[in-house]
N, C-alpha and C positions, 0 to 999 in steps of 0.2 A: 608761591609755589613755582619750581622749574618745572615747564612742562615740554616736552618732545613729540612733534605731531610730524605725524608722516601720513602719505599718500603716494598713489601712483595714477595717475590722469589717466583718460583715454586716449591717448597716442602709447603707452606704455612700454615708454621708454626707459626708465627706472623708478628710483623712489626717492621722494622729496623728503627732506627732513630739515625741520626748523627747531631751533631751541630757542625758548622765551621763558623772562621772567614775571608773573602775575603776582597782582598784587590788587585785592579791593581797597577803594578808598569813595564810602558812602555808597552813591550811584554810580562810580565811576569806576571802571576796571583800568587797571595804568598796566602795560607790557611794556618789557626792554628787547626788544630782542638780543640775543647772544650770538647764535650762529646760525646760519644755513648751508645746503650743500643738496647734490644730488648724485646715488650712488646708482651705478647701471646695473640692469638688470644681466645676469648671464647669459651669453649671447642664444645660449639651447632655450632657454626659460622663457626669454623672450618671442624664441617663434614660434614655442609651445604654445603662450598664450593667443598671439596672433592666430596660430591653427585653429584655436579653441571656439574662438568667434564665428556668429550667423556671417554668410551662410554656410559656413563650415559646420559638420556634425560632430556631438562629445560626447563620449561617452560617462557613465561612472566613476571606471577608474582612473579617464584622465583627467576629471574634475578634481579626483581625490589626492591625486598628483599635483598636481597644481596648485590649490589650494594646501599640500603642506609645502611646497617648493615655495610659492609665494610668503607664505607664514613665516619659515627660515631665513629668506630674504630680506624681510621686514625685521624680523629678531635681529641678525647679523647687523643692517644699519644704525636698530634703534640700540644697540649694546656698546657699538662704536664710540656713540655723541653722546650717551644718558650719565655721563658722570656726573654727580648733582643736582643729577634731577628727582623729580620727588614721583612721577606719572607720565605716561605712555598713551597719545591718543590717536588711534590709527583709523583712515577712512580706507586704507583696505584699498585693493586693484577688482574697481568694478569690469564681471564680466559680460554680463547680462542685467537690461534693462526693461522691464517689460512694460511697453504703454498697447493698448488696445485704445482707438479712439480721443477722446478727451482725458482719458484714465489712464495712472501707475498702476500696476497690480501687483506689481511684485520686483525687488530689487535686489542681486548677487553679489557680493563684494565676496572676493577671496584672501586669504590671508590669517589663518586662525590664530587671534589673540594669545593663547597657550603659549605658543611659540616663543612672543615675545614676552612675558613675562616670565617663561624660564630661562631665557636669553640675559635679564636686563634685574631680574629680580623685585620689577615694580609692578602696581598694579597696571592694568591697563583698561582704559575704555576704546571700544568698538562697536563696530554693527552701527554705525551714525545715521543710517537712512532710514532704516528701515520703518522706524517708530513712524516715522511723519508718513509712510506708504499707507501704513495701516489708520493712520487718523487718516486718509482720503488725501493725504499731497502728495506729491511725485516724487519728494525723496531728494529732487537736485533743480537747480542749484541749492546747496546751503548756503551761500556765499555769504545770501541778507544777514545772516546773524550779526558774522562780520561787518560788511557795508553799512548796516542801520549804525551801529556805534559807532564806528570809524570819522563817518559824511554829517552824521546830525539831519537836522533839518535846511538843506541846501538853501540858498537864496533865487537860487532858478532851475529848473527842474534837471536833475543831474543823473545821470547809468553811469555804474559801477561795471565795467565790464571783464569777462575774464575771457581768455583765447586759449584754449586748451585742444584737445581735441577736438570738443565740443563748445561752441561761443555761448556764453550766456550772461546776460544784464539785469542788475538791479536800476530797479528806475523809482528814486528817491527825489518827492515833489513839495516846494513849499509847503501845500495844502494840503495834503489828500496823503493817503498811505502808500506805502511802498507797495512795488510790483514785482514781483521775478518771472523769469523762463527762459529756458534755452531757446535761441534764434536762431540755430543750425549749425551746420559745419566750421571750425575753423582749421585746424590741424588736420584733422582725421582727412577730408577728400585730399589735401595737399598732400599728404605722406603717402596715403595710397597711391596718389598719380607717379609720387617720387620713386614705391618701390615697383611701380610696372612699367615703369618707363627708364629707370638709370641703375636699379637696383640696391639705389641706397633707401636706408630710411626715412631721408629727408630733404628737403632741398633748402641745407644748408645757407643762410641769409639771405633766403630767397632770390639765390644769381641767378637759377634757368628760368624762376615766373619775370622775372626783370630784364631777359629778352626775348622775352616774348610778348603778342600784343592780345589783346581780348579778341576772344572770336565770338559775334554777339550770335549766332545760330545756337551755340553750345549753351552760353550763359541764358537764352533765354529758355531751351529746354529745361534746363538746370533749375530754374526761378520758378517753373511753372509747378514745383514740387505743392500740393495743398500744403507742407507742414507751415509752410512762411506766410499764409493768408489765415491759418487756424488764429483764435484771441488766447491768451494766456488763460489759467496757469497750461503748462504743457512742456513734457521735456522729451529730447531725443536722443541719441548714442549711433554707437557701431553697428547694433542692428539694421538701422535703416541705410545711415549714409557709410557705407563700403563700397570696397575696390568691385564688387558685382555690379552694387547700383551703379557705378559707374561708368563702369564698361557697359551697361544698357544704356546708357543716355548715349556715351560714343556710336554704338551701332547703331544711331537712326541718322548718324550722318556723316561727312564727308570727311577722309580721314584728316585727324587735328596732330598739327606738330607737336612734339613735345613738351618746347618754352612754350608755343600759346597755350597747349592744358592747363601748365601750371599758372600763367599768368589769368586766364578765364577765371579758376579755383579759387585764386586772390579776388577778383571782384566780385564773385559769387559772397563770398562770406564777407566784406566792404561793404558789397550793394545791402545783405539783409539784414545786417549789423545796424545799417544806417535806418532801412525803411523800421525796424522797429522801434529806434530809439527817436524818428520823427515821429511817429504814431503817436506819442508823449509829448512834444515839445521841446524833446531834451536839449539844452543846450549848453552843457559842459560833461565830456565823457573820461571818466577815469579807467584807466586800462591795467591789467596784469595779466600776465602767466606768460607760457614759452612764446607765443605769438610775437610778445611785444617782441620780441628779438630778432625779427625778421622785418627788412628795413621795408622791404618791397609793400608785402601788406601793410604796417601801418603808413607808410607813404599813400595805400587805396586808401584806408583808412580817413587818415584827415583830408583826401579829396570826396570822399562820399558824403563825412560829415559835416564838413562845412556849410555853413558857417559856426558851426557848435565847434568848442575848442578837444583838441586831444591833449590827454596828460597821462603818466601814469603813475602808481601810488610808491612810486620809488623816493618823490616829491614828499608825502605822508609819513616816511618813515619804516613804510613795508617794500620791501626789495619785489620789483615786478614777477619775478620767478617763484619766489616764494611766500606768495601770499596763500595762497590753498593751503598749503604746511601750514601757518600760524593759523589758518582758518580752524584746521584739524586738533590745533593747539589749544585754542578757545573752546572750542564746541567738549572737547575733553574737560577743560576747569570748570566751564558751566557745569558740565552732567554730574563732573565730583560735588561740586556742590548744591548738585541738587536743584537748578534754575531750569525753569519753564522757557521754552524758545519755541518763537512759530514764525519757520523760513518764508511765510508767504507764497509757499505753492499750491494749495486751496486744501490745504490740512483743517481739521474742526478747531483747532486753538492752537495754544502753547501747551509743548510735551518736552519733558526733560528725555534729550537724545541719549540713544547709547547703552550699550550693556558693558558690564564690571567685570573683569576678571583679577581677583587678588593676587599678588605678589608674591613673594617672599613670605609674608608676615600675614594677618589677620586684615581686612578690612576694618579700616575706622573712620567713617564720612564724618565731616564737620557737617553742621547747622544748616539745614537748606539758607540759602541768602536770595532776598530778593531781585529782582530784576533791574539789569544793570541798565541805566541810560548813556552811558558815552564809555568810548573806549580812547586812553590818550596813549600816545608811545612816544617812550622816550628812546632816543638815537644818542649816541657821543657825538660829540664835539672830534674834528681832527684834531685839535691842538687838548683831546684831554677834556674830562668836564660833560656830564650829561645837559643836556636841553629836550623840553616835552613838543610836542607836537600835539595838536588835538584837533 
């Protein structure tokens, strides 16, 4: 099957889109990828969405807006790329994440699958959280479906990590089973400090956090957050960590230049990245998503983790920026066919993610298949010629 997975992270800045090729072989899922890209959001859409967020108030109808403005958005990119494809699997632009405590209770993704399937003419799967909320997980990361395939059974205890808005690691152990949970901020406090302090939405290869120096009064306010001392499973969002929390942590102290906010920001999500992935012993870290492209933090990065090695799974076959899109890809080919998956965020078991929305045509699901044990991708060759990766 070609399958087309899109997403919009929480920094929401457009929408990712990957095209892969699947293919079972026994236990073995094999992807090629095809293409990836990322198409921006419209500049109004985007700081609708922005507005939309705690602790900003929404109403109804700008839920309803939204959610088809997003929908459309999604349509228009997944219509662009889907020539050849067979299926549509979108994780949607979360807006709202609700943890209470130890507990998910409820998870919002915008983006009504309709959309895209009258858009593209294929079926589509969606709603990918949600099922794991109501078994009792938290719904994110999804990432482990991915990572368990991908990593195997490491030879030393190894995190998968992804840097999105929100950081979050799989921590995959010779012995024992895998772990997930979001670790905190990585994106989301840096863009917030970017757009209240320069007005952009970002700070760009991280040049203002790279002259600036940590300011250890801020970072240790910052660190004293309970969510970094909580034990897994447990996940967090734009609810908690935003430009508000923010700016209360700055008002209990002395004013902070702007290069050292953002460079503080950098080691806030370095320092908690690392003390979780010490908590495990890890000592080899796999990296993706937009973070990796910011020289500054992964420079904090491999001095936090050290002596654990930094890599990212561009190494593997999957492009650091678009790994969540093939994520979104997979988790789509599983639910069509029907496979049980448990992210490991304290869900009761495996549940086949995802709701269906038909095509064009009639739904027609092949065979549930059972449970795949390794994912291998094959990459071309420059010179021509595919080779696998596993």
């Amino acid at each position: 099957m070609r399958v087309v997975g899109l997403l919009s992270g929480t920094s929401m800045d457009g929408i990712d889109v990957a095209v892969g090729d699947f293919e079972r072989v026994g236990a073995e899922i094999r992807l090629r990828p095809v293409r990836h890209t990322s198409v921006d959001y419209p500049p109004a859409l985007r700081t609708a969405l922005h507005d939309a967020l705690p602790p900003n108030g929404c109403t109804a109808e700008r839920l309803c807006r939204l959610d088809t403005e997003v929908g459309q958005a999604f349509a228009a990119a997944a219509a662009e790329h889907a020539g050849g494809a067979d299926l549509v699997a979108s994780l949607g632009q979360t807006v709202y994440h609700w943890v209470e405590g130890p507990r998910c209770l409820g998870t919002l993704q915008l983006g009504r699958a309709a959309w895209i399937a009258e858009a593209t003419g294929l079926p589509v799967v969606s709603d990918l959280r949600a099922r794991d909320v109501a078994a009792g997980g938290h719904g994110a990361p999804l990432a482990p479906v991915l990572d368990r395939l991908l990593l195997g059974t490491p030879d030393v205890p190894t995190a998968a990590l992804n840097l999105g808005g929100i950081a979050n690691i799989t921590v995959l152990l010779p012995d024992g089973p895998s772990v997930a949970f979001d670790t905190g901020p990585a994106n989301a406090l840096l863009d917030a400090a970017a757009r209240a302090t320069t007005g952009a939405d970002q700070d760009t290869d991280g040049a203002l956090a790279a002259r600036g120096r940590v300011r250890d009064d801020l970072l240790a306010v910052l660190r004293a957050d309970p969510y970094y001392a909580a034990g897994p499973p447990k996940s967090t969002g734009k609810e908690h960590f935003n430009g508000a929390y923010l700016g209360e942590a700055l008002g209990r102290l002395p004013v902070v230049a702007e290069a050292d906010l953002l460079a503080t920001l950098v080691a806030l999500t370095a320092t908690t990245i690392a003390d979780a992935c010490r908590g495990f012993g890890v000592r080899r870290v796999v990296a993706s998503g937009g973070g990796v492209r910011n020289p500054a933090l992964m420079a904090a990065l491999a001095g936090a983790l050290a002596p654990a090695e930094l890599t990212t799974t561009d190494g593997l076959g999957i492009p650091a920026d678009a790994k969540e899109a093939y994520l979104a890809a997979l988790l789509g080919y599983l639910a069509w066919h029907g496979t049980a998956v448990d992210p490991g965020t304290g869900g009761a078991g495996p549940r086949v993610h995802g709701s269906l929305t038909p095509g064009a045509g009639p739904l027609r699901l092949p065979e549930p298949a059972a449970r795949a044990t390794a994912l291998r991708i094959t990459v071309p060759e420059l010179a021509g010629g595919p080779r696998a990766r596993a």
